[in-house]
Every structure is written in C-alpha cells, then in structure tokens.
N, C-alpha and C positions, 0 to 999 in steps of 0.2 A: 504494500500500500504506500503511495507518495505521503510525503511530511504532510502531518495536520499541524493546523494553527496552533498554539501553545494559548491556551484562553485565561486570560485573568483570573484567578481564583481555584485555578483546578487543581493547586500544588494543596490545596488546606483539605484539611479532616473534615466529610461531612456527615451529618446527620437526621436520620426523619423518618418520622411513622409509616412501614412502609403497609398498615392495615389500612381496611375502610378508619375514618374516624367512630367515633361512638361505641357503646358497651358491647361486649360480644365476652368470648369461652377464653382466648388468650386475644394477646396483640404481638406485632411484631418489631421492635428497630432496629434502622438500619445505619451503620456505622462502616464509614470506607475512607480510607488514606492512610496515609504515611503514623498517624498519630495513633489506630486506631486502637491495635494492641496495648501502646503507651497507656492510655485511656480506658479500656477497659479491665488492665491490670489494677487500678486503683479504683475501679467498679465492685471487682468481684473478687475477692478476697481468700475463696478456697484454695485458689491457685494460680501461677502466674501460666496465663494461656498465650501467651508469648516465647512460653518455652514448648506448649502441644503439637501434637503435628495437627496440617491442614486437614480439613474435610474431619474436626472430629464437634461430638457433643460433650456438654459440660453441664452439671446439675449445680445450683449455691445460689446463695444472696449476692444478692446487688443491696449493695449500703453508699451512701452518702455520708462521710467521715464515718463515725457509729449509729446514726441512722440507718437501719433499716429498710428498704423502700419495697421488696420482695423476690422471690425466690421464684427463679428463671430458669430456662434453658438459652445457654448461650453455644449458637453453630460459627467457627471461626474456619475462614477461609484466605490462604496467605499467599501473597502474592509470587508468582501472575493470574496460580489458578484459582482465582476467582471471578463472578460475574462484569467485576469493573476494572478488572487484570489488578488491583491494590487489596491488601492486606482490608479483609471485609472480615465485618463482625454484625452478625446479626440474633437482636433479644428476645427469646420467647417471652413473655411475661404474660398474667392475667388481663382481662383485654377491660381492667378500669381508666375511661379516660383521664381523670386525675394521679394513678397509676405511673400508666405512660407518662405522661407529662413529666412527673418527679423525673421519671431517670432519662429524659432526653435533658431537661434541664439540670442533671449531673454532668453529663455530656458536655453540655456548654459551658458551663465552669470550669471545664477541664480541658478546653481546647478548641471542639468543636464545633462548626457554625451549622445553621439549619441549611438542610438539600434545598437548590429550587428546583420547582419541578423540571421530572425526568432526566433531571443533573444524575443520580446514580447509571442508565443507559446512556446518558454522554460520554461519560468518564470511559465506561466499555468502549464506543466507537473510538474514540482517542488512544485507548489502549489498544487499537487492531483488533478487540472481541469481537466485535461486529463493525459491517460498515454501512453506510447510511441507510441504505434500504432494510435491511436486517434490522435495524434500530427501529426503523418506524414499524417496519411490520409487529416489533413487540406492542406500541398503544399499541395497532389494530387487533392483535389476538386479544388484548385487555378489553377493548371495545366490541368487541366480537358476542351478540348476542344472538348468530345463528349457525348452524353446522355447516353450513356454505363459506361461511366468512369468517369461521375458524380455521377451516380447513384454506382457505385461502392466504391468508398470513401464516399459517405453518408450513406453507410452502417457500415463502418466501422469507419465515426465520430461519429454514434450513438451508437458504441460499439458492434456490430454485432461477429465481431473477436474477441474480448478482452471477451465479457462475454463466449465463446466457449473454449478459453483457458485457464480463470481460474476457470473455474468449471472444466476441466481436472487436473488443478495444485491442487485444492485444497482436491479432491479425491486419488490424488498422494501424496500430503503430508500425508494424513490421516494417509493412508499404512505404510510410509517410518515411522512416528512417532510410528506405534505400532510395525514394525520391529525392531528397535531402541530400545523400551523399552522392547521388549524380551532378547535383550543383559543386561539385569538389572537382571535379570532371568536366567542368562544361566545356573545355577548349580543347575536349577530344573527342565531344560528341558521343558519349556512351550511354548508353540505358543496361541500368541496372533492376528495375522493376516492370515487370513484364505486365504491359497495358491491359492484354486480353485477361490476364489473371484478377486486377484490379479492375476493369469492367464487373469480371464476376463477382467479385467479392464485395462492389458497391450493391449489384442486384440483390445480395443473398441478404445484407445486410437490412437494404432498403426494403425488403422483402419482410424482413421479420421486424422491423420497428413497424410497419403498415398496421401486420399483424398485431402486435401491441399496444398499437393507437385503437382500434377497432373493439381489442377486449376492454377499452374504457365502457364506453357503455353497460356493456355486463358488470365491471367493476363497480359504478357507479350505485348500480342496483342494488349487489350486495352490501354493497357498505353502508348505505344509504335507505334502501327499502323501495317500493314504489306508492305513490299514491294515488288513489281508485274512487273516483268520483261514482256515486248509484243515481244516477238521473231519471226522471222521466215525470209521467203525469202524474195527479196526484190520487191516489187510492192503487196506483201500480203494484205496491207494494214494498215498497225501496225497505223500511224500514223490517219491515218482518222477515226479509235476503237478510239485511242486517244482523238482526237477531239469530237467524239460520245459519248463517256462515262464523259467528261466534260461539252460535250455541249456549246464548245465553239471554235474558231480555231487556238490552242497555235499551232499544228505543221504546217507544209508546208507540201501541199499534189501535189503531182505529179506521172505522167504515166510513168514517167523517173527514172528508176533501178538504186537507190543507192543517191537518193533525203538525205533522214536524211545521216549526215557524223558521227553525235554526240549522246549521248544519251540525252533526254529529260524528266526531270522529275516535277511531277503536283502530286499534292496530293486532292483525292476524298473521301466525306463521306458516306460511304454505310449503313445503319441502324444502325449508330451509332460506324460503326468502320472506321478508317481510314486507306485510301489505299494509297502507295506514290505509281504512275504510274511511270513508266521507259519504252519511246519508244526507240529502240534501232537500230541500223542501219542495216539493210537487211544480212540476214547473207548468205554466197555464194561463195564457195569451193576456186573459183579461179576467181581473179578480177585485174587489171593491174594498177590499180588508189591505191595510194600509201594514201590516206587520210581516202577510202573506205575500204582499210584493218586496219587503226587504228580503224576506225569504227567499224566495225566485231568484232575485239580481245577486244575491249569494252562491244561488245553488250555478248561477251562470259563470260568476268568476268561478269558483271554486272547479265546474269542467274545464277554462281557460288552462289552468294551472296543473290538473292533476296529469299522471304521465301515462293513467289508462281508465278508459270512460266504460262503467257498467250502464247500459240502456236498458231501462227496466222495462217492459210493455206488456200491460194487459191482454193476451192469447183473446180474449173473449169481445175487448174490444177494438182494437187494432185491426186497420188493414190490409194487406196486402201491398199495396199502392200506396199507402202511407208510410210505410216504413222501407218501403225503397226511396222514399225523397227522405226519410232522414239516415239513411246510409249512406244515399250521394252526398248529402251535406258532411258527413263525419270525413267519409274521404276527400272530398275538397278543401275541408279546411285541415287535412293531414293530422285527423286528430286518431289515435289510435284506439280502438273501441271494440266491447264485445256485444251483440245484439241477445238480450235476453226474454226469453219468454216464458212470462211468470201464470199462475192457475192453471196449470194443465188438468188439474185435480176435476176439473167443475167440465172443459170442454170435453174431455179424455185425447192422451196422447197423441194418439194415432190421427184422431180429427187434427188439432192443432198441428202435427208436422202436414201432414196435406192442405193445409188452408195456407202456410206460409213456404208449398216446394219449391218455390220462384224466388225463392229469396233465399240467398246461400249462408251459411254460416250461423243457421239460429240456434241457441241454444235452450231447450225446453226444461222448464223444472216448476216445480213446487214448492214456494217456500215455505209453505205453513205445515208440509210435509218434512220439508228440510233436508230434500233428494238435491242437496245441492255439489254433491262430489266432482260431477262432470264439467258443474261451473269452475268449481276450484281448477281442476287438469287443465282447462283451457286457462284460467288467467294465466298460470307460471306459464305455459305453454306461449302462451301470446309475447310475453316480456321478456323470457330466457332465448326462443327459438333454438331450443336445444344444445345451448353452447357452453354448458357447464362441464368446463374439464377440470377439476380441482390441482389434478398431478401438472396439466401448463399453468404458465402463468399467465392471471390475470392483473392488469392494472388496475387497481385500485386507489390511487393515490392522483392527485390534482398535479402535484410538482412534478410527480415521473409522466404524467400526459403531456406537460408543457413542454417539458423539454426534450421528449421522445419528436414532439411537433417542430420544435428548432433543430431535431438532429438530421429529422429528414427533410426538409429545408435544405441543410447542406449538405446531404450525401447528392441532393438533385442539381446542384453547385459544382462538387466532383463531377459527376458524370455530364453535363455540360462541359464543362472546362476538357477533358477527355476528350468528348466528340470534337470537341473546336480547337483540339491539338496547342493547349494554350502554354506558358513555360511552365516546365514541375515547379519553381519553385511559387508561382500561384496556387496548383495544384494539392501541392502538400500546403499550403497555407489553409485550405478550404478543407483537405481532412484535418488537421489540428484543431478545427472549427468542431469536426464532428468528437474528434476526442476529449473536444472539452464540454460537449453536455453530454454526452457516456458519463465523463468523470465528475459532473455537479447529480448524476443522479446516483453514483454511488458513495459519493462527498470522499472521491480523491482530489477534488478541485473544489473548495469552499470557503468559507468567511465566516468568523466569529457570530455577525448579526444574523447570518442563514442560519446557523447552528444555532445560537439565542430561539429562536424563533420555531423554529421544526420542534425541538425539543420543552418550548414551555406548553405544548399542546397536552405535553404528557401530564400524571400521575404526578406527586410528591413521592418520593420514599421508591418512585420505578427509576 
C-alpha cells in the first residue's frame, strides 16, 4: 500500500464505548495505542497484562486508586495483531451506564483521550489492516439490516472489490511505467509497450468499471431499501394490501370513500430487501372535503417520488379500457409500476383474468384474503431483475460510483488518445488519470479531510 497521511492525533491513546449506549447484561471499552497496556496496568491490579501474551482473557477488578469500580473481563490484543494493528485492550464490564462511564473516565486521567467516531477502523486502514473500501464496508455490515446487505459488505470486508481493482491498477501501472520509459528512448524511436495489448487491456478494464457503475442501482437498493407508493381510487382497497402485506392492522379499513386522509408508511422485508410501504389516500378527480384533497395532492407527490408504484384497482369496477390509459400514462411518464387487481374474492378468479386478457401484466389477488405472495414475487422481481449475485461485487457506496464514473471518463481518454496515435507521454499522462481514482477508491491516494469525513459516518468505539 503507498504512504498514508500521518493525521494529527493518531500517535495518542484512545478510548470509547464500543456498546450501544444505555443498560444492557455487560458493556464493552475500547482502548488502543501506544499507552494502552501503560494504562491499563494501573487499571487492573491482579496482574500486569503487559507482560501476557496477545489474544489472551483476564478475570479482576478494575479500581481507581483503591476505588473499586468492578470486576471485568479484560481481552488484550498486542500489536500489530490486533484490529487497529496497536496494542488494543478491550473491557468486559456490566453494561451500567454510570459503570462504564467510571472506568472510561479512569482512562482519561491516565492518559487517554475519547475515540471520535470510527477513529478505532481509521487507525486499522492507516495500519494497512484494511484499506478504504474494507473500512467502509465495516459501517455497512454494522448498518446492515438485511441478509442481502450483509452478505454484500462481507464480500467486500473480505476484499472481494479491493482485490478486482488492484489487479486492474497494477496491470495499468505496468503499461503507464513502460510508456514512461519509452520517453527515455525517444531519439531512437522504440516502443516498449505493445499498443494492441493496451487496446485490450483498456477494453477489459472499461468493461468491468461499466459493469460496476451499472450494479449501483442494485446497490442503491440494498442499502437503501425501495419505496412503494399503493395508489389508486378510493375504497380500492390500498389500505387492507396494506394490512395484508404486513400482516398486521396499522391502517383503518373502511367501506367509506376517503377513510385514509394521510399517507401511511411501514417498512416490509421481502427476500432480503427492504420495502418502505406508502398507503396513500384514495385518489378522485373531484371531492368537496377540503382535508380529502390534501390527501390526494399527497398521495400525488408521494407517486412522484416513490421508486415503485402499486396501482390498486377494483377487478369489479374497473375497465378494460381504463386501465390501459393509465398504463400508457405510467409508461410515458417512465414511472415504474405494478398493475394490481384487488377482490377477486367477490368476481371469482377466472372471471377477472378474462375480463382484463388484453391487458398484460395484471396481477390478481385478495387482500382481505391476504393471497398476497405473488404480489410480493413480483415486486422484488420488478426492482432486482434478477441480478443478485452476493459472491460479485456490488457497489454500494456513492464515492466508489463517482469515481468508478471519472475513471471511465479517462480510460475513454486512453483509448482516444490511442486511436489518434497521440505522444505516450500524453498517453501515460491520461492513465495516471485513471490510477489515480482506482487509488482515491481504495484510499492509496487521499487526504486527511477525505478521511475526517468517510470515517465520522461511523460508530464511536468502531
């Protein structure tokens, strides 16, 4: 890994809860640097754990002079092999927030300043533990509240991303270094890096950043969730879907046109991705009740905005011909939408698909039956388009989209320059272009404020 910054502050001893806050069964802190063992020698008194070997446990009191504070397990970890490559000590103790507190502020009497956040996983990347991307993917496991987007950041704590971009960085330096050293040579005219190989090797590359840019959207999902506007008339039924697809009974359900006033929103896990539901209130031309059209111009933005539109419509009164003028409308204005057809219960099935065979893509259900499984299949279906690979990588992250976008930018730079037979030492100037956002996405090329910044997104005590 190229030299990282040397950032003010990183040489001191730090400290900090690395639990949720509040009561719980134990707590845990977290102590790393140079001072640590100093400092917790004059913590714990059974014995000096500065003389233990790493990776072991230790049972005793933690006292403040002859104070008392309680009786912990202490896991000491001696550098490099530990999480922040420094001599790390971390406190079992009972998880009383006034507890903790005592022995973090023993801590700081004796040396130690408090962590800022996700300072503990800096200190890592700066030790070569990990490198930038490794680092963020830890918050996204920590933020990770679906099996998709766990499994998506353990892909890339294990280096998944990282080792895919620097065997493209390290095949791109190769290139730029013998283009480079043909400038050494110019007054004999030799080529030392063979064009047609660098052709390919911008394609393969360009090829797989395309790839990269394109699993943003999928990334976006994961991480982020999607959200699912239930529109339609009013007594459609939106709210009682609602209630069906939760399974439980957040909205009020009634026979009475214009029940919801408000929108309503629930978030549901569908295989792994997450759905924020949005019931919205009965949408209908013209309504005399002054609360009932806030409602409406609600339920209107809120379709602007969502990233997938349920179309609720009454099977019973709906027809045919109405609901292919608002299918033309969903696809003209590129909104992404499922057409649902709610009471099957009352027309029966078989009627209702033959009353709408002219109209593709409908999906029939019940929702007071709450036969809603095939809804479910189709939304993930609709938002994923089957492109969950958990073992590739997906992007997830905003900075690695951007700068994936500026790298291919310049590899389409290279290969102009190529075609237009321009001098290498432009040439190589335009890949150093490209190995310098390779290396701001794995932070071999960065800056204290980038670093400040990526890293206070985190956790205290991470």
């Amino acid at each position: 890994m190229a030299a990282l910054p040397k950032l003010s502050g990183w040489d001191d001893t730090i400290v900090a809860l690395a639990t949720p806050p509040g009561i719980g069964a134990i707590g845990v802190i977290r102590l790393s640097g140079n001072k640590a063992f100093e400092i917790i020698d004059q913590l714990f008194n059974s014995k000096r754990l500065s003389e233990q070997p790493s990776h072991t446990l230790h049972v005793g009191f933690i006292k403040d002079g002859e104070t008392v504070i309680d009786e912990v397990v202490v896991s000491i970890y001696k550098d490099p092999r530990s999480y922040t490559g420094e001599d790390l000590v971390e406190v079992s103790g009972h998880g009383s927030p006034y507890v903790l507190q005592q022995i973090i502020n023993a801590c700081l009497k004796r040396g130690a300043r408090l962590a800022k956040p996700g300072e503990f996983t800096q200190r890592a990347f700066l030790h070569g533990k990990l490198d930038l991307t490794q680092a963020e993917a830890v918050a996204d496991l920590i933020a990770s509240n679906t099996d998709i987007s766990q499994k998506a950041a353990l892909h890339n704590i294990r280096g998944g991303f990282s080792l895919q971009l620097k065997e493209l960085r390290e095949r791109l330096i190769r290139f730029s270094a013998l283009i480079e050293l043909e400038l050494d040579f110019s007054q004999e005219d030799v080529e030392f890096a063979d064009r047609k190989q660098l052709h390919e090797l911008i394609d393969e590359v360009d090829s797989v950043t395309a790839s990269l840019i394109n699993s943003f959207q999928l990334g976006n999902v994961i991480r982020n969730g999607v959200s699912v506007a239930i529109i339609g008339k009013p007594n459609a039924g939106k709210s009682t879907l609602l209630n069906a697809l939760l399974n439980e009974d957040r909205a009020i359900v009634s026979d009475i046109p214009g029940t919801t006033r408000d929108t309503i929103e629930e978030v549901i896990n569908i295989d792994g991705i997450l759905f924020r539901l949005i019931d919205t209130a009965g949408i209908r031309q013209h309504t005399t009740d002054v609360l009932e059209s806030v409602g409406v111009q609600r339920s209107l933005e809120k379709m602007r905005q969502a990233d997938l539109v349920i179309y609720l419509f009454d099977v019973n009164e709906m027809t045919p011909n109405e609901l292919l003028a608002i299918k033309d409308d969903f696809t003209t204005q590129q909104t992404r939408y499922l057409l649902v057809a709610n009471k099957v219960d009352i027309a029966g099935e078989n009627s209702a698909r033959n009353k709408f065979k002219d109209v593709p893509d409908v999906i029939f259900i019940s929702a007071i039956r709450q036969n809603t499984e095939n809804l479910k299949q189709r939304m993930t279906d609709v938002v994923l388009e089957g492109k969950v690979q958990t073992e590739s990588t997906i992007v997830t992250n905003a900075r690695h989209f951007h700068a994936l976008q500026q790298l291919r930018a310049a590899l389409q730079d290279v290969r102009k320059g190529l075609q237009d037979n321009i001098p290498g030492d432009l040439v190589a100037l335009d890949i150093r272009r490209c190995l310098h956002y390779l290396g701001e996405i794995t932070g071999e090329i960065t800056n204290e404020d980038q670093l400040d910044y990526i890293f206070s997104k985190f956790c205290i005590g991470k």
